[in-house]
C-alpha positions in Angstrom: 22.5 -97.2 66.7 23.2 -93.6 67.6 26.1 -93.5 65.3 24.5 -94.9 62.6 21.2 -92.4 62.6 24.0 -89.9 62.5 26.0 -91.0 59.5 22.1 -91.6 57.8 21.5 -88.1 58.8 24.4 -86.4 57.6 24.2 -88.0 54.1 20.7 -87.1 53.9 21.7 -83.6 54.3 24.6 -83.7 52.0 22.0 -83.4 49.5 20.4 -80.3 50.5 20.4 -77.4 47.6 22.0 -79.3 45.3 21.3 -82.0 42.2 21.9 -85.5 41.8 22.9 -87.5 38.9 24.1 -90.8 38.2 21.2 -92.3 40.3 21.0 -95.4 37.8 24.9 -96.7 38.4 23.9 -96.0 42.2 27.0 -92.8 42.7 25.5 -89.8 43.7 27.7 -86.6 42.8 26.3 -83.5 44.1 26.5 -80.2 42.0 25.7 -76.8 43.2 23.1 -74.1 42.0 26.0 -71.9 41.3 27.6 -74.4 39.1 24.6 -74.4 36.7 25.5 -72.8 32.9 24.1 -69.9 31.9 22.7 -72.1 29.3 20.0 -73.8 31.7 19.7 -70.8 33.9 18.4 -68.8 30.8 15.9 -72.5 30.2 14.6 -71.9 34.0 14.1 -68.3 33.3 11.8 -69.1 30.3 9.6 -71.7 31.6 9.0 -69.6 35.1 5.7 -67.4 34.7 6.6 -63.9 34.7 5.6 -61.6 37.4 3.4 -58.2 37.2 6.5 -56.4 37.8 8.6 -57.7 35.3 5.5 -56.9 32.9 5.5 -53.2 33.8 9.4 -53.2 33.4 9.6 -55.2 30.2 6.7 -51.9 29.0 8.3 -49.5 30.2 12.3 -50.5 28.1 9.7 -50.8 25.2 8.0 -47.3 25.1 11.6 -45.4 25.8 12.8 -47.6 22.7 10.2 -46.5 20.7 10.4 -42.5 21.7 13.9 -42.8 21.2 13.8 -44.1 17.8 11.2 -41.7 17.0 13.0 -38.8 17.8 16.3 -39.5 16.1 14.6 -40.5 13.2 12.6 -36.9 13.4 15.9 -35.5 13.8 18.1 -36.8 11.0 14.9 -35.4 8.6 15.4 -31.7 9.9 19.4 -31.9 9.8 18.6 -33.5 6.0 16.1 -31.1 4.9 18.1 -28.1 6.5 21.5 -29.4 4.8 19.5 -29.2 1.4 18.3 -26.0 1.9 21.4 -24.9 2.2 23.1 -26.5 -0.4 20.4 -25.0 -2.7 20.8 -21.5 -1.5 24.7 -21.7 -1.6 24.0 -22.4 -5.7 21.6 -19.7 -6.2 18.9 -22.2 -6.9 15.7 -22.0 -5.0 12.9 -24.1 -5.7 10.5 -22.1 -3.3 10.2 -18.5 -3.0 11.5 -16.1 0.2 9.8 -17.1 3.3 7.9 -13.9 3.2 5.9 -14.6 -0.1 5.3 -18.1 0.8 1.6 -18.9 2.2 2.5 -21.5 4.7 -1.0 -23.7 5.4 -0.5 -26.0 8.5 -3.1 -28.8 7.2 -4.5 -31.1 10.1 -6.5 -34.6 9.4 -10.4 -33.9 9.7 -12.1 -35.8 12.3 -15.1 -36.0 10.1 -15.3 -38.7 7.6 -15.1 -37.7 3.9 -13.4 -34.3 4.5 -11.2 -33.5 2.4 -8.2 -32.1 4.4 -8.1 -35.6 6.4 -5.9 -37.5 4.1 -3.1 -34.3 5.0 -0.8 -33.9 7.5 1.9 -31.9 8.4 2.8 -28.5 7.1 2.0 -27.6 3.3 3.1 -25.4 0.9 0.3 -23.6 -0.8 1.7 -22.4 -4.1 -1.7 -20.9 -5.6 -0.9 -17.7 -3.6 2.8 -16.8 -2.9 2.4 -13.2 -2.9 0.2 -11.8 0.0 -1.7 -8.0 -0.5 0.3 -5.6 0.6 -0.3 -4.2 4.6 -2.4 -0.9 4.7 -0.6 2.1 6.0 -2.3 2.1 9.2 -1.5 -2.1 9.3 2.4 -0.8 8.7 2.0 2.4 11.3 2.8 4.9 9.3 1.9 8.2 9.5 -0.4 10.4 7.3 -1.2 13.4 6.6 -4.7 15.5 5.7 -5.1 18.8 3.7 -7.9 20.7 5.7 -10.5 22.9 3.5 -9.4 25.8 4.9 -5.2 25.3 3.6 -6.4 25.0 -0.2 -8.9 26.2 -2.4 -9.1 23.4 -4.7 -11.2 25.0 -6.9 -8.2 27.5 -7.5 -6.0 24.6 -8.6 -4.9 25.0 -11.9 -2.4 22.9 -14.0 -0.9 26.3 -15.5 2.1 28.4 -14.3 1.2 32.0 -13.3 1.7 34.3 -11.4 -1.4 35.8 -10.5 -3.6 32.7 -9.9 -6.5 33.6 -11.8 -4.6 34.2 -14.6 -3.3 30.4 -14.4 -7.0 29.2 -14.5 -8.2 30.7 -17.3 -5.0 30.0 -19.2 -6.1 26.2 -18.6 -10.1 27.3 -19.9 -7.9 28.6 -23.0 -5.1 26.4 -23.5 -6.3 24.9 -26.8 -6.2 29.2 -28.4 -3.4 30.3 -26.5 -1.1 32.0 -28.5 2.2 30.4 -29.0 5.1 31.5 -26.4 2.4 33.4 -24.4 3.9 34.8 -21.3 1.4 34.8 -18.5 3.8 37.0 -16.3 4.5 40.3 -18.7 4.3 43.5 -17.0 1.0 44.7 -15.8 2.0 48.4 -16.5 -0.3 48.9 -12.8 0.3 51.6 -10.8 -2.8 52.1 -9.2 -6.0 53.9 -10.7 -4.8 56.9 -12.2 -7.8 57.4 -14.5 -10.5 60.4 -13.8 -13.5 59.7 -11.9 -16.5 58.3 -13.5 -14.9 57.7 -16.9 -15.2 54.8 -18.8 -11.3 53.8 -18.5 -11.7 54.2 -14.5 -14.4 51.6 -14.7 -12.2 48.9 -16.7 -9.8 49.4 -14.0 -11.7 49.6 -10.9 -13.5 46.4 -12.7 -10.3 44.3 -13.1 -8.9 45.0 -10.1 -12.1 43.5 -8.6 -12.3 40.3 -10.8 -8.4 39.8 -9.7 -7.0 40.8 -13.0 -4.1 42.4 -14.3 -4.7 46.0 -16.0 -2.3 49.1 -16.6 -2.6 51.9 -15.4 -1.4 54.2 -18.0 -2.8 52.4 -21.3 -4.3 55.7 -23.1 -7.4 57.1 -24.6 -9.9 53.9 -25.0 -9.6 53.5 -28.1 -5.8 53.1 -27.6 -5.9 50.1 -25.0 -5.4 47.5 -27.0 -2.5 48.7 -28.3 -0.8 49.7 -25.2 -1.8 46.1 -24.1 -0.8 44.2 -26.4 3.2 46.1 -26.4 3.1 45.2 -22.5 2.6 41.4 -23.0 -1.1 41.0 -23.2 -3.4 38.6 -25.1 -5.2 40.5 -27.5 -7.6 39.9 -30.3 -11.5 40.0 -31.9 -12.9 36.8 -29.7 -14.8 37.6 -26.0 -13.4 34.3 -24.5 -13.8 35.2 -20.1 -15.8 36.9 -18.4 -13.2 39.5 -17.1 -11.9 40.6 -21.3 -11.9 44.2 -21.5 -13.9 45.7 -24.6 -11.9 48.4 -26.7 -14.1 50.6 -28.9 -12.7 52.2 -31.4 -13.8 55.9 -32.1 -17.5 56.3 -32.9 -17.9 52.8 -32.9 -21.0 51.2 -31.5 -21.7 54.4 -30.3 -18.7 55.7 -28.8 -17.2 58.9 -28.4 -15.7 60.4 -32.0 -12.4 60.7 -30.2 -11.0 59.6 -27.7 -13.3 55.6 -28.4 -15.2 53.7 -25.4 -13.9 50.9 -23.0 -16.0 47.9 -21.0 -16.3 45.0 -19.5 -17.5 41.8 -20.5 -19.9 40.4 -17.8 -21.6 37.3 -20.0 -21.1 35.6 -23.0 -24.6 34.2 -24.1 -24.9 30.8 -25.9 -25.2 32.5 -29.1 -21.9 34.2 -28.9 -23.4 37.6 -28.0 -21.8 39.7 -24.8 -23.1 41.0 -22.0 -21.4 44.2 -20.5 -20.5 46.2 -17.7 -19.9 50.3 -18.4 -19.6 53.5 -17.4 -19.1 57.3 -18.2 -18.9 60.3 -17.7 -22.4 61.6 -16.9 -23.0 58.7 -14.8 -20.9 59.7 -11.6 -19.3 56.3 -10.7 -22.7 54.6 -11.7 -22.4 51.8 -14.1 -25.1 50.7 -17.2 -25.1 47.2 -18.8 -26.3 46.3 -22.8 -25.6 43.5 -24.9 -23.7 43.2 -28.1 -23.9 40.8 -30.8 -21.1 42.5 -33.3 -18.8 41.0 -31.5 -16.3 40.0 -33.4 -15.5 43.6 -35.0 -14.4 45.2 -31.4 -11.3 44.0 -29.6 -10.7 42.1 -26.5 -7.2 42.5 -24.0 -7.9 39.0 -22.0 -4.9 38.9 -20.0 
């Protein structure tokens, strides 16, 4: 009896972790776990319920699948778009201007609905503005410079060449009557005031001299200054045009001495073409006298 629970036993446990088949025709055959195909191992794996950590696992493979994709999708459109580029500039033919004068607008969706930005994305080329103002010089850092008042007198600024500076302003007051090939830097003849005391000639010098004017100093008798003038270089003729003009009278003429003529200076010309003058003489020791002239036009005038 023994014996026999033994043998019963042993044949039970000859079926332990294994299969059985042919049940029906009464053989057993026992097959192994490890002897199942891959087949019916994959069948298993299908109809057992999935765990939380094959969950987690099987969404984690997922998202790096996706990112992956994404990124070498992103970079085959860069290596395209920058191979095109190239191309383009290699032939000379660009479709977009230089990166400098190209208003690059970085365009986001709205978050408010019916905006008008929200159905862009991306970067965009504006091409309403290419060309940006230019930057200020103190945007570039550049230096600058200032004229102070005291370097320039801009009211001595003058557009004609002269020497003597006041000379070169009223050449400008004059330029549509100036004669022809009119030299503004002829001699002066000046060697300082060499006329007598008091006389009218001493005046017209000591005059000049103070309105910054050129005058010679050895011109004559009055009535021969114009003459002497006009052989040194100077504008001369019958029209009072600046203040400044000396007046040659001839002899006896508007009152003048018989002989030797009269000499002034023209202080004012009045609306109606009539002078105002500055004078002296003889008899009134270095004092001067002032009257006004309307014959003007039959005297002459040494301007400059």
């Amino acid at each position: 009896m023994k014996h026999a629970a033994h043998r019963a036993s042993a044949r039970r446990g000859a079926g332990v972790g294994s299969w059985s088949t042919g049940r029906a025709s009464g053989v057993t055959q026992a097959v192994g776990i490890d002897d199942l195909d891959d087949a019916l191992a994959a069948k298993l794996n299908e109809v057992a319920p999935p765990t939380r950590r094959s969950i987690r696992l099987a969404a984690k493979a997922s998202a790096r699948r996706s990112h992956f994709m994404t990124g070498s999708a992103l970079t085959v459109l860069v290596g395209a778009a920058a191979s095109s580029m190239a191309v383009t500039q290699a032939r000379g033919d660009w479709s977009l201007p230089l990166a400098d004068s190209v208003a690059i607008n970085l365009v986001t969706p709205s978050s408010s609905a019916g905006s008008s930005s929200a159905n862009d994305s991306g970067a965009r080329v504006s091409r309403s503005d290419y060309r940006q103002p230019l930057a200020t010089a103190s945007q570039r850092n550049e230096g600058s410079w200032e004229l102070g008042e005291s370097e320039l007198d801009a009211g001595q600024m003058s557009k004609s060449l002269a020497n003597n500076p006041n000379v070169a302003v009223l050449m400008d007051a004059n330029r549509l009557v100036l004669p022809s090939g009119f030299n503004p830097d002829h001699a002066t003849g000046d060697a300082g005031n060499a006329y007598e005391f008091s006389q009218c000639t001493w005046w017209a010098y000591v005059r000049r001299h103070q309105l910054g004017l050129p005058v010679g100093s050895h011109l004559g008798n009055a009535k021969d200054w114009s003459g002497s003038a006009r052989s040194l270089g100077y504008w001369v003729d019958n029209t009072p045009r600046n203040v400044g003009d000396i007046v040659v009278f001839q002899a006896g003429q508007e009152g003048s001495d018989s002989t030797y003529g009269h000499v002034a200076i023209v202080e004012k010309i009045n609306p109606d073409g009539s002078i105002v003058t500055s004078e002296c003489s003889a008899s009134m020791n270095g004092k001067t006298y002032s009257r006004t002239l309307s014959n003007v036009h039959a005297l002459s005038y040494i301007h400059y």
